[in-house]
C-alpha positions as CSV (number, residue, x, y, z in Angstrom):
1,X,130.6,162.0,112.2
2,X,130.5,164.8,109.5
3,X,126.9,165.6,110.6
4,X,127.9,166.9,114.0
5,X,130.3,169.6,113.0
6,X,127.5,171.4,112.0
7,X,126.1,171.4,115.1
8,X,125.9,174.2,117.4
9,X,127.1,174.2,121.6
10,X,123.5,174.4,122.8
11,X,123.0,171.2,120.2
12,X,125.9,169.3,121.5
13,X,124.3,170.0,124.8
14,X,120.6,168.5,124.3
15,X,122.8,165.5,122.5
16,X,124.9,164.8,125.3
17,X,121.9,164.8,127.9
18,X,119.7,162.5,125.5
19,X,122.8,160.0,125.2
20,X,123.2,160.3,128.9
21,X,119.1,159.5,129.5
22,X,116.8,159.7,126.5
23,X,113.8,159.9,128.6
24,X,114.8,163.4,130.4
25,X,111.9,165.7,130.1
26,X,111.8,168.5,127.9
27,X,111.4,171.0,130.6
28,X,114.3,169.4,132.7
29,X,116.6,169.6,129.3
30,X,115.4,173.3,128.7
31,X,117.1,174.3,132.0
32,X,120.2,172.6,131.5
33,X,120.9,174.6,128.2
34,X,118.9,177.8,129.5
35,X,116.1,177.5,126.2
36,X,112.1,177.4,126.6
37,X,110.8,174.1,126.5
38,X,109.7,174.6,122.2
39,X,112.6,176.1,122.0
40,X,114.6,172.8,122.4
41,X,111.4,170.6,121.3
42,X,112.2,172.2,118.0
43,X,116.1,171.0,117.6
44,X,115.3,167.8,118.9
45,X,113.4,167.6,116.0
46,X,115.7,169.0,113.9
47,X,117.8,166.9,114.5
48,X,116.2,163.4,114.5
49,X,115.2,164.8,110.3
50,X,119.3,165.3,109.7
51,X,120.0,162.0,110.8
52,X,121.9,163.3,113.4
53,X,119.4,161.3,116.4
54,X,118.8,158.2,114.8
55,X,116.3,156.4,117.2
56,X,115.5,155.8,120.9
57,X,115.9,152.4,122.5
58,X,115.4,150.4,125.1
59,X,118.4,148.8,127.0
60,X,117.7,145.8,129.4
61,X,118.9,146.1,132.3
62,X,120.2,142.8,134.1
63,X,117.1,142.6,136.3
64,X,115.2,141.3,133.0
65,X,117.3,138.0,132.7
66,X,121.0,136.5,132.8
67,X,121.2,137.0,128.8
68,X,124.3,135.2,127.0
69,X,126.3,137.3,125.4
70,X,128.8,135.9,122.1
71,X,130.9,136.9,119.0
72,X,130.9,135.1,116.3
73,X,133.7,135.5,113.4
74,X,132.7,134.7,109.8
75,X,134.8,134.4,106.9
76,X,133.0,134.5,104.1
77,X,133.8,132.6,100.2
78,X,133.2,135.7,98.6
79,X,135.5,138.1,100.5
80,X,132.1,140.0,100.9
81,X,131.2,140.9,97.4
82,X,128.0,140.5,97.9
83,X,125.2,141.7,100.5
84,X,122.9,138.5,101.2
85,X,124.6,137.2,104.2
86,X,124.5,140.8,106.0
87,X,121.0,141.2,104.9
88,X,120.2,137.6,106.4
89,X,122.1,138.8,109.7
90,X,120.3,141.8,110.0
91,X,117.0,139.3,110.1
92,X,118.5,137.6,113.3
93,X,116.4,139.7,116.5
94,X,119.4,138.7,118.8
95,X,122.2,140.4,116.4
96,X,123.3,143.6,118.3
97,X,126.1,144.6,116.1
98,X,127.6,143.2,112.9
99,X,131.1,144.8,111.5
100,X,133.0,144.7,108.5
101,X,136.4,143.7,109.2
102,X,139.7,143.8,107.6
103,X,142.2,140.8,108.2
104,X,141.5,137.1,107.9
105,X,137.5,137.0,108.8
106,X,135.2,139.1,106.9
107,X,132.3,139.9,109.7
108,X,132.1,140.2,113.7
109,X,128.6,139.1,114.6
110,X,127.5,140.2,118.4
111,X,124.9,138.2,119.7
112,X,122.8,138.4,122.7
113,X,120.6,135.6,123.8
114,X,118.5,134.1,126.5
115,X,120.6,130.9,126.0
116,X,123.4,129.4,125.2
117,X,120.9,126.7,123.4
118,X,119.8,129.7,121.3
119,X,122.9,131.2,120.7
120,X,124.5,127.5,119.1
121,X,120.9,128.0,117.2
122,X,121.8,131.4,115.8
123,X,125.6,129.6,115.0
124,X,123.8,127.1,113.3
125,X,122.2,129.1,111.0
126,X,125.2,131.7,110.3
127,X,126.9,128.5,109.6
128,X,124.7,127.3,107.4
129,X,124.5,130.5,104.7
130,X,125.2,130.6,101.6
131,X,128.6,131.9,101.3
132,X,129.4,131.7,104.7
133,X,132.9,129.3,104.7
134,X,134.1,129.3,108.2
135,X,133.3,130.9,111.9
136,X,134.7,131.2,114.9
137,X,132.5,131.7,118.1
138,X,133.5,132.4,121.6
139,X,131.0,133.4,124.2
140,X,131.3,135.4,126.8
141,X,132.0,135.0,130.5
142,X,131.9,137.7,132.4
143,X,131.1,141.4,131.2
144,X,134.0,143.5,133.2
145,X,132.9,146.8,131.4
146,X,129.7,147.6,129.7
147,X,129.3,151.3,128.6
148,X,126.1,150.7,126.7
């Protein structure tokens, strides 16, 4: 969060509208914050070299397919001391978000599938890594609130 402080109003601005819809035209952003067109091509820019806009990407929308949606809870032997089951996680293409956790398990895996065939798949291998000594999974239902 550090990085936005430095940040100026007009910044915050172009931000805001490329959270809201990354794929607004230039032109259409440069009269929301009252800048030319380079002008705000230039901070963009900026601004994806600081780090502060890390990438563009591409949310499904439900139209594509009825994807499963799960959490999967790993305690690991090693209390996470080391990085190999995180760095075999990341490998996993239907992983949306892995975090550290404090308490009693050590990772919460978010998984997104076309299946709950694939998603028991996915378990199967988390299960089954070195280091890995338990897991929980639940799978979701019904998504009430989604603010992708």
């Amino acid at each position: 969060m550090e990085r936005l402080h430095h940040l100026d109003q007009i910044d915050r601005q172009i931000l805001a509208a490329l959270t809201e819809d990354a794929r607004i035209p230039l032109v259409a952003l440069a009269a929301q914050v009252h800048l030319s067109r380079n002008a705000v091509k230039q901070r963009i820019e900026r601004m994806e070299r600081q780090g502060v806009i890390g990438g563009y990407t591409v949310v499904s929308g439900r139209a594509v397919g009825s994807a499963v949606s799960a959490i999967v809870m790993v305690y690991r032997s090693d209390r996470m001391r080391g990085g190999s089951v995180v760095s075999e996680i990341a490998q996993i293409p239907e992983v949306r978000r892995c975090d550290v956790l404090s308490g009693d398990f050590d990772l919460l895996v978010t998984l997104e599938a076309e299946s709950m065939e694939r998603i028991g798949e996915i378990w199967e291998i988390l299960a089954a890594l070195p280091g890995v000594a338990n897991t929980v999974t639940a799978v979701s239902l019904t998504r009430v609130v989604d603010r992708v």
